[in-house]
C-alpha positions as CSV (number, residue, x, y, z in Angstrom):
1,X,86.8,84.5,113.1
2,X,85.6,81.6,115.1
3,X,83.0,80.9,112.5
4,X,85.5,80.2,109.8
5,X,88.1,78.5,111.7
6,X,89.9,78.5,115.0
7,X,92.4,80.1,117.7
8,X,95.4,78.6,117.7
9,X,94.7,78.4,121.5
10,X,92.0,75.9,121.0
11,X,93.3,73.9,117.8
12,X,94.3,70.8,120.2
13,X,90.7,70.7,120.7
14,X,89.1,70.5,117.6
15,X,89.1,68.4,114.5
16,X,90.0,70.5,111.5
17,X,88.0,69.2,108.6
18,X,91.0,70.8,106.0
19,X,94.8,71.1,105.8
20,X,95.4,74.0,108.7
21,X,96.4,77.6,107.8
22,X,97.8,80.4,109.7
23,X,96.4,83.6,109.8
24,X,98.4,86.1,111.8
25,X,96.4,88.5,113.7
26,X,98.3,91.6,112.6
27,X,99.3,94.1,109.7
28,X,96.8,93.5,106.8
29,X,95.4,90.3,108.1
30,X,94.6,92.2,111.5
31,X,90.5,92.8,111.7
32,X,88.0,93.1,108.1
33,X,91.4,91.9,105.9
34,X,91.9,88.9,108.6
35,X,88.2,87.7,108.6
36,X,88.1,88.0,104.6
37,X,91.5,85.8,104.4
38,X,89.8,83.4,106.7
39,X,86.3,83.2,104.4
40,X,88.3,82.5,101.4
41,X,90.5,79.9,102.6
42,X,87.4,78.3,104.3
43,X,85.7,78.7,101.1
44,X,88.8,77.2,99.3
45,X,88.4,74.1,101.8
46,X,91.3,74.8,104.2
47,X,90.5,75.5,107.8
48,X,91.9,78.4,109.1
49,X,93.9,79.3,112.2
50,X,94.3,82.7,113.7
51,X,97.0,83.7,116.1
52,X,96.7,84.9,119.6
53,X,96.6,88.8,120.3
54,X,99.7,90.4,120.5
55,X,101.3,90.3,123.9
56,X,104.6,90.5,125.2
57,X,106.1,87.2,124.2
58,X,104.6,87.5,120.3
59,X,106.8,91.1,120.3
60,X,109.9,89.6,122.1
61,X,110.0,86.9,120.0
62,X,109.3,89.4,116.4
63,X,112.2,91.9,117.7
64,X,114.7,88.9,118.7
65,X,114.1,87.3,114.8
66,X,113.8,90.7,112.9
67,X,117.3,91.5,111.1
68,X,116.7,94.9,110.6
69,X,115.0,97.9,112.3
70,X,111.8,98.0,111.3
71,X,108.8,99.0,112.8
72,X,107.2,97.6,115.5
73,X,104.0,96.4,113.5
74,X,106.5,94.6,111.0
75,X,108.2,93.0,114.0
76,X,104.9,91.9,115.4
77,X,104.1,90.3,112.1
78,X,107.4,88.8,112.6
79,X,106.4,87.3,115.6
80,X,102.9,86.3,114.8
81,X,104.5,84.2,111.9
82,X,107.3,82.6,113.7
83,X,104.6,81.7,116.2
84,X,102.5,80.1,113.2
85,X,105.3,78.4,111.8
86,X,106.6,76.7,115.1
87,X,103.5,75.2,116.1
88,X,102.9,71.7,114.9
89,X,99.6,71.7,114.1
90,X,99.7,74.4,111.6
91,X,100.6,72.8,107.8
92,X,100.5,76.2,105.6
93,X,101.0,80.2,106.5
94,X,99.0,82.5,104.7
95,X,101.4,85.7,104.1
96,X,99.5,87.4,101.5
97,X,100.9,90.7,99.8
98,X,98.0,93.6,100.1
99,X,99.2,95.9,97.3
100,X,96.2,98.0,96.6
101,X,92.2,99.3,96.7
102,X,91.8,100.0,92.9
103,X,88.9,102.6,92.9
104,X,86.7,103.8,89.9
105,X,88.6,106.9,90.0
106,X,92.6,107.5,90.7
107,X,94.4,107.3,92.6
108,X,94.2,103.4,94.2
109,X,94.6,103.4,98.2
110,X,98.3,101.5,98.5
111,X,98.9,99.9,101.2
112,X,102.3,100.4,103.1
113,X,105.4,99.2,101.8
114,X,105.9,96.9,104.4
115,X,102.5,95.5,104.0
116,X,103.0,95.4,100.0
117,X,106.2,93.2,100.8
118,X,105.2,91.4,103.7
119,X,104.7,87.8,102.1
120,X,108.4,88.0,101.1
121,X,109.7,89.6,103.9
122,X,108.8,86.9,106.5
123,X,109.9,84.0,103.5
124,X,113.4,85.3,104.1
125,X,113.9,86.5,108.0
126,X,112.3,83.2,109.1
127,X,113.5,81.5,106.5
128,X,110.3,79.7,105.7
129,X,110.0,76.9,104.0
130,X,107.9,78.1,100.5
131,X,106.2,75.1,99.8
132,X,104.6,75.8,102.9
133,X,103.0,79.2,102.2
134,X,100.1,80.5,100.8
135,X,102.0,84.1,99.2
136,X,99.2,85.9,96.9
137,X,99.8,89.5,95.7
138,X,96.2,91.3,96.6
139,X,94.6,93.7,94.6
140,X,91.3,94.8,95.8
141,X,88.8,96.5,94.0
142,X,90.0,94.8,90.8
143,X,88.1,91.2,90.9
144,X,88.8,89.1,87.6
145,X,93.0,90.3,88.8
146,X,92.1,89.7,92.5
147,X,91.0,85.7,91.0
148,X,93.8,85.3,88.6
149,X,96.7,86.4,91.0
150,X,95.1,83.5,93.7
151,X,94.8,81.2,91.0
152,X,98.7,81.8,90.0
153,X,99.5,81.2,94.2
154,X,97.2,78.3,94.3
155,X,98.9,76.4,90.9
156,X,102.4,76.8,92.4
């Protein structure tokens, strides 16, 4: 991840060279998805920002600002945006929705619900503000959809 952007750890360190985005490190931007997330908004000219590894405090503070029960990767996410959000440094959150892995033949790999919804999800428990966030509805596997659904998140 470090060759794309940085830990939030060290951001007071370095001098982005782009408006500063939050990646969370968890549900679908957790490992390959997280890294790919970071490449494009690198790519796109943004310099990207990952959170620290889960821990206590990151859960605490997901379960405490969750409304309802969900599960404990969902409340993680939770906590890995508020986290985002809070700090000062970071300008945008990226809180993209991974819907699917289209495949030659059906059926497409979905991804799970929460995952699907995730962008909105966080918008309204952490009532975040939306000209903040970057919110595009993924599908994989599908590449001329895959560029026109970021286009459509990038000319709101």
């Amino acid at each position: 991840f470090k060759e794309q952007g940085s830990l939030l750890r060290d951001i007071g360190s370095v001098s982005p060279d782009g408006a500063t985005v939050g990646v969370k490190r968890s549900m679908a931007t957790l490992g390959e998805k997280g890294i790919w997330s970071a490449a494009l908004l690198r790519h796109l000219g943004f310099h990207p920002v990952v959170s620290p590894r889960s821990d206590k405090e990151i859960a605490k503070i997901g379960v405490d600002r969750s409304r309802t029960e969900f599960c404990i990767a969902r409340k993680l996410a939770t906590g890995h945006a508020a986290v985002l959000n809070d700090h000062p440094a970071i300008e945008y959150l990226f809180n993209p929705s991974f819907i699917e892995q289209r495949r030659a033949e059906p059926p497409a790999l979905k991804y799970c619900i929460y995952t699907e919804s995730e962008g909105y999800v966080l918008n309204d428990v952490l009532s975040l503000d939306k000209d903040k966030q970057i919110n595009p509805i993924l599908h994989f596997g599908d590449l001329p959809l895959l560029v026109r659904q970021l286009k459509i998140e990038f000319d709101r």
